[in-house]
C-alpha positions as CSV (number, residue, x, y, z in Angstrom):
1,X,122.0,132.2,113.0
2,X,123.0,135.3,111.0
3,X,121.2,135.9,107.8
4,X,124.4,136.3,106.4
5,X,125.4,133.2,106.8
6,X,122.1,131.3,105.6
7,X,122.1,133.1,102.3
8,X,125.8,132.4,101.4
9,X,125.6,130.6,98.4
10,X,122.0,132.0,97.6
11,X,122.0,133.3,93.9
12,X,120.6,136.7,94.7
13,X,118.7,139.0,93.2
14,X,118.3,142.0,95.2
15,X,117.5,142.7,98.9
16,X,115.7,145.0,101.0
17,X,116.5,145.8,104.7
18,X,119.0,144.8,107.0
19,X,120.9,141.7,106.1
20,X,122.9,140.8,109.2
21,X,119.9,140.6,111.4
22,X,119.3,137.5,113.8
23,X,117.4,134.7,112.5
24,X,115.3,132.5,115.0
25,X,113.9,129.2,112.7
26,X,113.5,128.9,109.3
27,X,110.0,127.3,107.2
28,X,108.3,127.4,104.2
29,X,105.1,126.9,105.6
30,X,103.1,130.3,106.5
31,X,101.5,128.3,109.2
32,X,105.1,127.4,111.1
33,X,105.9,131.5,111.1
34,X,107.2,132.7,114.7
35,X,108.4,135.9,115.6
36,X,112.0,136.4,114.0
37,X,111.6,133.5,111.2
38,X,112.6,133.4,107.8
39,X,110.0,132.4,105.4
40,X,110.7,130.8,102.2
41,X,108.3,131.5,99.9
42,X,108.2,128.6,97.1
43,X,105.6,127.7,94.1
44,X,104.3,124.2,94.6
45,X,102.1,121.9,92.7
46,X,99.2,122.9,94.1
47,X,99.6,125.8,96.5
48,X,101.9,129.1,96.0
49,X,104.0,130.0,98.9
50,X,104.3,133.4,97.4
51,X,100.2,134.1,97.8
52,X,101.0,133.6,101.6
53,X,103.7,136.0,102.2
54,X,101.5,139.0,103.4
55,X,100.3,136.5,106.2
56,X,103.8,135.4,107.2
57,X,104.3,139.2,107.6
58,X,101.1,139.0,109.8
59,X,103.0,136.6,111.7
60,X,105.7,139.0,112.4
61,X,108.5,137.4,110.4
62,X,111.8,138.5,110.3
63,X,113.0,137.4,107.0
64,X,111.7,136.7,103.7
65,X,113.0,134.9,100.8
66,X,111.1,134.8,97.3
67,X,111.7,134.8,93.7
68,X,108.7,136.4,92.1
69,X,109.1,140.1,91.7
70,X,105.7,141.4,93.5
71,X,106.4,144.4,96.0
72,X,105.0,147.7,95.5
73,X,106.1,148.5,99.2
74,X,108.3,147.4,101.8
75,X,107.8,146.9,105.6
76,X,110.6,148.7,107.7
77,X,110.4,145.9,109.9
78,X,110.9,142.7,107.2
79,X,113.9,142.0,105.3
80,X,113.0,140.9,101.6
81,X,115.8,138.6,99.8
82,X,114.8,138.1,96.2
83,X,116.5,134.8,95.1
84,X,117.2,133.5,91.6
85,X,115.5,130.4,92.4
86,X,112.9,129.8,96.0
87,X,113.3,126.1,95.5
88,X,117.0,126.0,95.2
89,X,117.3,128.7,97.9
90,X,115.1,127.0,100.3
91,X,117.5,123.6,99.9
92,X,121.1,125.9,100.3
93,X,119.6,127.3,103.3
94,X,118.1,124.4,105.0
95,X,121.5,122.7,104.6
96,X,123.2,126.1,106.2
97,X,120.4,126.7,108.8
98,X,121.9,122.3,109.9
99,X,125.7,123.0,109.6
100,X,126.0,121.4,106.1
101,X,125.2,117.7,107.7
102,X,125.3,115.9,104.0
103,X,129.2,117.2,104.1
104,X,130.0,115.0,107.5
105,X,128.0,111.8,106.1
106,X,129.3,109.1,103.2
107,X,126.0,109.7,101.3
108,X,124.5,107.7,98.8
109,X,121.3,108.3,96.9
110,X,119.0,105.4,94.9
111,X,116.9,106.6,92.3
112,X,114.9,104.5,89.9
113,X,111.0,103.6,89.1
114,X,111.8,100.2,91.2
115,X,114.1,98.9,94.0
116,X,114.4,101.8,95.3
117,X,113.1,101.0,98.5
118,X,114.9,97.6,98.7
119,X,118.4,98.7,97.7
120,X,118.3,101.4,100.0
121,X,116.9,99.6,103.1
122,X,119.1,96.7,102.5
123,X,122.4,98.9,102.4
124,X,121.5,100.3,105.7
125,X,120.9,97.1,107.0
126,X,124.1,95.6,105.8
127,X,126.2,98.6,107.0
128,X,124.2,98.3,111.0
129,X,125.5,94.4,110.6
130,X,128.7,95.4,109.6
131,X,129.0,97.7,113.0
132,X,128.8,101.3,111.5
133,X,126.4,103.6,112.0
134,X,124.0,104.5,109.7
135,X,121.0,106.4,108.6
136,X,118.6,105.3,106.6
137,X,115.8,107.8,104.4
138,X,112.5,105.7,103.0
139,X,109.2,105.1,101.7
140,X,108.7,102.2,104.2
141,X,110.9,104.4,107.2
142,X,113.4,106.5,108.0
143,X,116.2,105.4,110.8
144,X,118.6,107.0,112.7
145,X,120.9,103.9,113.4
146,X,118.3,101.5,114.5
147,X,115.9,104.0,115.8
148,X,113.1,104.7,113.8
149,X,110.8,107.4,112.4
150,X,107.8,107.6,110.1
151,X,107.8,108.8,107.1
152,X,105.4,110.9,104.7
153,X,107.1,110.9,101.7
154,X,110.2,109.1,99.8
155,X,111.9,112.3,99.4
156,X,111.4,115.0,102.2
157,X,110.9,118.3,102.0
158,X,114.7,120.2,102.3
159,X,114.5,121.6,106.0
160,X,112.8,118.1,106.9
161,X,115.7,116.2,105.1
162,X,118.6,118.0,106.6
163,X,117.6,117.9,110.5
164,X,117.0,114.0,109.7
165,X,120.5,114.2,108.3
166,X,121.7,116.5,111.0
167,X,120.3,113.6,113.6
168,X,122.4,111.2,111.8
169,X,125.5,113.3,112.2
170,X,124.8,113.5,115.7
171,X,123.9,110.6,116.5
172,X,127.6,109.5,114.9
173,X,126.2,108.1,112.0
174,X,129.0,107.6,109.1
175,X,126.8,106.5,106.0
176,X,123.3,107.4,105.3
177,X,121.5,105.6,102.4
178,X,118.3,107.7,101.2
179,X,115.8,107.3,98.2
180,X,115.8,110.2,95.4
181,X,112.3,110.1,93.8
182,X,112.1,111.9,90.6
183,X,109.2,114.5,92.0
184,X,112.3,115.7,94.6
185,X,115.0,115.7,92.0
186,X,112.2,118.3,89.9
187,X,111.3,120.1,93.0
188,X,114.9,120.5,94.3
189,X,114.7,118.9,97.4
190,X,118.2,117.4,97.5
191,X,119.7,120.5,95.8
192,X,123.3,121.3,97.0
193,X,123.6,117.6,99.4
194,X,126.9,116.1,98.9
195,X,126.7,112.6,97.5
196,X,129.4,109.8,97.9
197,X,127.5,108.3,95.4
198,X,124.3,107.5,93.3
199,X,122.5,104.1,92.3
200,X,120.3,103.7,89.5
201,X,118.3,101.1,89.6
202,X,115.4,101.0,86.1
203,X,113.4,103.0,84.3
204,X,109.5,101.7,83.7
205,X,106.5,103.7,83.5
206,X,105.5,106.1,86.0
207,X,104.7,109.3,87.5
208,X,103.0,110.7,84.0
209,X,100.7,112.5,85.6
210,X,103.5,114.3,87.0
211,X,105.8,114.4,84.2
212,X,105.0,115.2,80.8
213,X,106.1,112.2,79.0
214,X,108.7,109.4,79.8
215,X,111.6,111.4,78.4
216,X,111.0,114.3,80.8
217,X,110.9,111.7,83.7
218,X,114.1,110.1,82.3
219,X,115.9,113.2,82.3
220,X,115.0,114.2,85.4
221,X,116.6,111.1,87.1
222,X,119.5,111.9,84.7
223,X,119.7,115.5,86.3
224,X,120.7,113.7,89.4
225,X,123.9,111.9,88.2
226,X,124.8,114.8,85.8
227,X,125.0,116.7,89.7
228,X,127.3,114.3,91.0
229,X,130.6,115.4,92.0
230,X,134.2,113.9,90.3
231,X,135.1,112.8,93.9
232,X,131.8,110.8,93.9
233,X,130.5,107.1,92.1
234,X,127.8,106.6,89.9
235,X,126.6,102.6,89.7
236,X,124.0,101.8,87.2
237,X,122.1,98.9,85.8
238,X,123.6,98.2,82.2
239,X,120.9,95.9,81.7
240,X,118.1,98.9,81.6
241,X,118.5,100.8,78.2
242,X,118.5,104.0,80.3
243,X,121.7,102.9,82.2
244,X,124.3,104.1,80.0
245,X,121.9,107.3,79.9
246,X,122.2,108.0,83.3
247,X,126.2,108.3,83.1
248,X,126.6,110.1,79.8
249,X,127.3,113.5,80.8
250,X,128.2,112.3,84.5
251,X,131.7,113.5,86.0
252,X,131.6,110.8,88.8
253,X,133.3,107.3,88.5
254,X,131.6,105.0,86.7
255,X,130.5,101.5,87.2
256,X,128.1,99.1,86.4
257,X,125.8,96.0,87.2
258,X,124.6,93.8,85.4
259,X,123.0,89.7,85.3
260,X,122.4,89.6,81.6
261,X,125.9,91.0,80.1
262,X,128.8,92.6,81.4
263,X,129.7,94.8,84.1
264,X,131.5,95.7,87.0
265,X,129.2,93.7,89.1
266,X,128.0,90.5,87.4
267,X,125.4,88.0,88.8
268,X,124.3,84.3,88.1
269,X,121.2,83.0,88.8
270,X,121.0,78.9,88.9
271,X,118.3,77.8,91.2
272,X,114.8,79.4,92.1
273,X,112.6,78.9,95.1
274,X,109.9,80.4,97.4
275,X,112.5,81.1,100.1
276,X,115.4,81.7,98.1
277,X,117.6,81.9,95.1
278,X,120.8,80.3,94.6
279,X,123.1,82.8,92.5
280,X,126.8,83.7,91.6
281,X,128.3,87.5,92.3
282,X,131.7,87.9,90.5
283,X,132.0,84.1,90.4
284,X,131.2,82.9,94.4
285,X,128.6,81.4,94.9
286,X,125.7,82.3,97.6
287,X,122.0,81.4,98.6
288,X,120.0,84.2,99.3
289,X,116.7,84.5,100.8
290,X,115.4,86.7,98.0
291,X,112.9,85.7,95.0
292,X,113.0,86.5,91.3
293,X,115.4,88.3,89.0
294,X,114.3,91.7,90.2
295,X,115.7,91.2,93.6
296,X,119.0,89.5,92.2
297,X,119.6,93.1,90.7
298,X,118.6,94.8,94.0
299,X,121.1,92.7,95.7
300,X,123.8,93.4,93.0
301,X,123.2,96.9,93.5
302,X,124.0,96.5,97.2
303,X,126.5,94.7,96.8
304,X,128.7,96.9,94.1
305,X,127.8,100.2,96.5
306,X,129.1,98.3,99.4
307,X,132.6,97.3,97.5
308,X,132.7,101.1,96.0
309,X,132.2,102.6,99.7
310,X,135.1,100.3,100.8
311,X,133.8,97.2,102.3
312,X,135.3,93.7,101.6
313,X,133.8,91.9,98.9
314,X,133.6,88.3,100.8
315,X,132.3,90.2,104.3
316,X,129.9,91.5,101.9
317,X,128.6,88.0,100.8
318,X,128.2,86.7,103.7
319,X,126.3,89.3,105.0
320,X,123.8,89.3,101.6
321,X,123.0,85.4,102.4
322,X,121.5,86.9,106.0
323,X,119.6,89.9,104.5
324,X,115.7,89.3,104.3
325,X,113.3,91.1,102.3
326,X,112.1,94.4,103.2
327,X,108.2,95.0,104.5
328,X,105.6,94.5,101.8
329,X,108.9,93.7,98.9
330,X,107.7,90.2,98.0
331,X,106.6,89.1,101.5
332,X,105.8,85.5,101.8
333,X,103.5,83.6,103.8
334,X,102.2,80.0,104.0
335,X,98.5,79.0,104.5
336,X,97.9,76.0,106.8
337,X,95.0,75.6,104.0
338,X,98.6,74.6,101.5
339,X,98.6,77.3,99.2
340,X,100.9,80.5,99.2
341,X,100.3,84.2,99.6
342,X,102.8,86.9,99.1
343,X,102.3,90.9,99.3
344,X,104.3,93.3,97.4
345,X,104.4,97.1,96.7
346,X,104.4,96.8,92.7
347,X,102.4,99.6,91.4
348,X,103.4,100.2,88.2
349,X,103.2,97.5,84.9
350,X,107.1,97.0,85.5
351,X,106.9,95.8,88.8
352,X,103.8,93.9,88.7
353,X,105.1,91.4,85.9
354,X,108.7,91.5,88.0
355,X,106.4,90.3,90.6
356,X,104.4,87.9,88.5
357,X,107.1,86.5,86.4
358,X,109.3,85.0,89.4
359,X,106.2,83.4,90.6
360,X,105.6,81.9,87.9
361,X,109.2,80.9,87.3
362,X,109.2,79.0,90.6
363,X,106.0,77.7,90.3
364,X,106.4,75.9,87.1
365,X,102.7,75.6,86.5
366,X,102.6,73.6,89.5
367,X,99.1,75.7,90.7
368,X,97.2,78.6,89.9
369,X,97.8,82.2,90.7
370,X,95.2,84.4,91.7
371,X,96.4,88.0,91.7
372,X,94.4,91.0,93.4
373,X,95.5,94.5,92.3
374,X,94.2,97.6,91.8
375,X,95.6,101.3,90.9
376,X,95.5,104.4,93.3
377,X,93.5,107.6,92.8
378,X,94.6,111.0,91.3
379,X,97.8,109.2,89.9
380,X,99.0,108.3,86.8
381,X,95.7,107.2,84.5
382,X,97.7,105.6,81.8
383,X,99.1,102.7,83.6
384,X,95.7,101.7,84.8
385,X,94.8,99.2,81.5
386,X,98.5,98.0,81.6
387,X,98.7,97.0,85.0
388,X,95.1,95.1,84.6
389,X,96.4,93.8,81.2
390,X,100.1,92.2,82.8
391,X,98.0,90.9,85.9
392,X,95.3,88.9,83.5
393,X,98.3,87.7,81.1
394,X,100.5,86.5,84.0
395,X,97.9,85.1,85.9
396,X,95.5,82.3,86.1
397,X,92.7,84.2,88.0
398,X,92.3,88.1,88.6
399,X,90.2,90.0,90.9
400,X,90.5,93.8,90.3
401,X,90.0,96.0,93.4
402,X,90.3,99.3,95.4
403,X,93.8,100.4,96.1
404,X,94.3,104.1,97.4
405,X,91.5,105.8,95.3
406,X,91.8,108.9,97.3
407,X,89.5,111.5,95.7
408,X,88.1,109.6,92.9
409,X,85.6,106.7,92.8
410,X,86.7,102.9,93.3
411,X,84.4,101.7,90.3
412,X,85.9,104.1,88.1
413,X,89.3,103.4,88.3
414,X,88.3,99.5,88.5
415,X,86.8,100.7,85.4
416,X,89.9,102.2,83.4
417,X,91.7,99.5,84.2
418,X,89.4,96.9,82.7
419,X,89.3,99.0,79.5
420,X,92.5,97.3,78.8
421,X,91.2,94.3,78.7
422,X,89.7,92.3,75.5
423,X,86.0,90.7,75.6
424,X,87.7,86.8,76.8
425,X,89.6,88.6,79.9
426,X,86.8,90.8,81.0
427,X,84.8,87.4,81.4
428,X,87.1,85.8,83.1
429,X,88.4,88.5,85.7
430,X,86.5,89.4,89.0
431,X,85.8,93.2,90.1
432,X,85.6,93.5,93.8
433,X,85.6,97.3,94.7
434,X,86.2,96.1,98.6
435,X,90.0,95.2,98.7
436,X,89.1,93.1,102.1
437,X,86.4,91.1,100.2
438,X,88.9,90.9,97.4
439,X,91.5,89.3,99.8
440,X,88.7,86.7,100.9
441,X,88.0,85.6,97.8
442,X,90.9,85.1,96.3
443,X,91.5,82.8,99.9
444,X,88.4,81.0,98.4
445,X,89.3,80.1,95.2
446,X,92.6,79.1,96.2
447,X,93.9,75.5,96.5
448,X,97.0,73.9,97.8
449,X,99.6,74.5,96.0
450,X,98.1,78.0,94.1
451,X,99.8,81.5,94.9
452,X,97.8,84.4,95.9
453,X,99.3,87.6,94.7
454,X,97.8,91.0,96.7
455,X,99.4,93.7,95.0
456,X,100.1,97.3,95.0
457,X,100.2,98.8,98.6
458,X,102.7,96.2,100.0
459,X,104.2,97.8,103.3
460,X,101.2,100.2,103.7
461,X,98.7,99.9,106.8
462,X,96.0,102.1,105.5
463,X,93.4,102.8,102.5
464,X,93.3,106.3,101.8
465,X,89.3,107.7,100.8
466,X,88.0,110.6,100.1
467,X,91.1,112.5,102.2
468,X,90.5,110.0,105.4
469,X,93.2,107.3,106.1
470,X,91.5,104.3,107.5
471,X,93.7,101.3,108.7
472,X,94.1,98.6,106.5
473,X,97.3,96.3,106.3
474,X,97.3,93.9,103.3
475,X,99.6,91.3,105.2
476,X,97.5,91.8,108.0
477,X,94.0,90.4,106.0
478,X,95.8,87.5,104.9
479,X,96.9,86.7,108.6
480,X,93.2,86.9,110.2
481,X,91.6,84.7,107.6
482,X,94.7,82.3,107.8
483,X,94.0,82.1,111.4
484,X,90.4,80.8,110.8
485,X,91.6,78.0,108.0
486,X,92.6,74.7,108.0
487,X,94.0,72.4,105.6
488,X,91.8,70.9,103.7
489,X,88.9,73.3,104.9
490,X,89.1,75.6,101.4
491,X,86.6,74.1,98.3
492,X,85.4,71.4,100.3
């Protein structure tokens, strides 16, 4: 493709050398140079592309793009395109570089600290049922239709995003459903896509060792709906405080969810069980094989994106009563030893007391729960003592444990977490550092009737230490020691 073309809604700054020359693959990694590539030189969080320019000249590259002014000489042979902004350049030409796919797709982005995963998941699964096809971009998996691919992050890099959304296009995909984490609204990863519409889910604590404080992280997510076109919907949860936020400076059409108040979308909730919920949506009535409040919002927001991209409201129902959970959301399983074990994702103090708080409203006291949880490494260090404190308040036994801890030291992050305790819950709560041993004993103090609660890595198959992924599945765990019990067997 012609340079020409790529750069075509580029802010630039100046360039140097021949602009109409032949480009052969574009990258922003200095590794991924080839002869007759365009190199995108962007700051990162932890690495420069700018300090790697001179070796993607090595590399005999035809084209690069930066935005810091640092050339005291030019090569004959290079052209050099100084941009306003890398980051926003690198998005405008990986959408051009892909024919613009995001313009040939009904788009809709879900951004939010929770439910993200879920909402997004279960709209791609309802549109497959409903016999269109589909695409699907995710923490848990990204799917073309129903074929799938895995995933790294829950926002891809630009040239990533676009040839997924390019195979979607191809593949004669009409929607595509795709998270929007807060890092890639920041980083300008989904700069320049055309949305059909956005979804905002809540706003709890997260991502502060990214972002400054909560109000930067708010804004940020607000940066996304204040991008959203007048042709396009914006569908909030009026129940969060930050709902009305999101829409305030908006030009998109407005609507909202909601289970406690008003809205556009309004949910009951009447009966609550292990396997299901019995609810109202806009006055019908429907059993869905979801638990706890949480999910009653994920399924609202579903639903309302559904009715706002078209579909029949009733079609729509029924098809929300077959829906099951997504992988590591609030998993279930049943012990033949007669108590209960459930895995979710919730990794921040929101969603762990989401988490906790419908099993406790189902359980009614009837047992104990035991939760295991722990906290990743190199991540946010102020929601360690919170997530230890909700666990221990919400629960009738706690065993702290190893998560991800990635670079830093199990016991220490064990450690900050427990310093959110008082003297009473330290004596009463178990620190396990191994996660599997964790998992066992938890199966060991449980009886029938309890709930076992492993949270915090959910759909995950691996334990990430010291920079080494080593295979670990949570659901997995509970399943080999399930196969060894009995009923009756436990605390005899």
């Amino acid at each position: 493709m012609r340079l020409s073309q790529l750069l075509e809604k580029c802010k630039i700054v100046a360039i140097h050398g021949e602009e109409n020359v032949e480009v052969e693959n574009i990258t922003s990694d200095s590794r991924q140079v080839q002869k007759g590539s365009l190199f995108i030189a962007v700051e990162g969080i932890n690495t420069d592309g700018h300090d790697y320019i001179g070796k993607a000249i090595e590399q005999d590259v035809q084209v690069v793009v930066y935005d810091k002014p640092m050339f005291e000489e030019y090569f004959s042979r290079v052209t050099y395109v100084q941009v306003e902004n890398s980051a926003i350049a690198l998005a405008q030409i990986a959408s051009a570089w892909f024919g613009n796919p995001s313009e040939h797709l009904k788009l809709v982005g879900v951004t939010g600290t929770n439910g993200k995963t879920t909402v997004a998941t279960l709209l791609h699964r309802t549109f497959r049922t409903l016999g269109y096809g589909a695409g699907l971009l995710s923490t848990v998996a990204n799917y073309v239709n129903d074929d799938s691919f895995p995933t790294t992050h829950t926002t891809l890099d630009p040239i990533t995003l676009n040839a997924f959304l390019r195979k979607m296009v191809d593949a004669g995909c009409q929607y595509a459903f795709m998270e929007v984490s807060s890092h890639a609204i920041h980083q300008k990863r989904v700069y320049g896509l055309r949305f059909e519409g956005g979804v905002f889910t809540n706003l709890t604590q997260d991502h502060l060792d990214y972002h400054k404080n909560m109000l930067e992280y708010r804004n940020v997510k607000k940066a996304f709906f204040d991008s959203l076109p007048e042709s396009a919907f914006a569908i909030t949860n009026s129940d969060d405080k930050n709902g009305a936020v999101m829409l305030q400076n908006s030009v998109a059409r407005k609507y909202t969810y909601s289970v406690k108040g008003m809205g556009d979308f309004k949910a009951r909730i009447f009966e609550k069980h292990f396997d299901g919920t019995e609810i109202e949506i806009n006055g019908k009535e429907l059993i869905v094989q979801f638990v706890g409040v949480f999910n009653v919002y994920n399924l609202l927001a579903v639903y309302g994106t559904a009715v706002l991209l078209g579909q029949q409201p009733d079609e729509l129902l029924r098809i929300l009563t077959l829906l099951k959970p997504v992988a590591g959301r609030f998993q279930t399983l049943r012990s033949p030893a007669g108590f209960t074990a459930i895995v979710d994702y919730a990794h921040t103090p929101d969603a762990l007391t989401n988490v906790l708080n419908a099993i406790n409203e189902v359980l009614e006291q009837r047992g104990d729960i035991i939760t295991v949880v722990g906290c990743g490494g190199n991540r946010d260090k102020t929601k360690r003592p919170l997530m230890a404190r909700e666990a221990v308040e919400l629960s009738n036994k706690v065993i702290l444990t190893s998560d991800n801890p990635r670079f830093e030291e199990p016991q220490d992050i064990i450690d900050d977490m427990v310093a959110g305790l008082d003297d009473e819950q330290r004596r009463t709560t178990l620190s396990i550092v191994d996660r599997r041993e964790a998992i066992k004993t938890a199966c060991a103090l449980a009886k029938p009737g309890d709930v076992i609660l492993v949270a915090g890595k959910g759909h995950e198959d691996y334990q990430e230490i010291k920079g080494v992924k080593h295979h670990f599945d949570d659901k997995e765990e509970l399943e080999k020691i399930f196969h060894g019990l009995l009923p009756n067997t436990l605390n005899s």
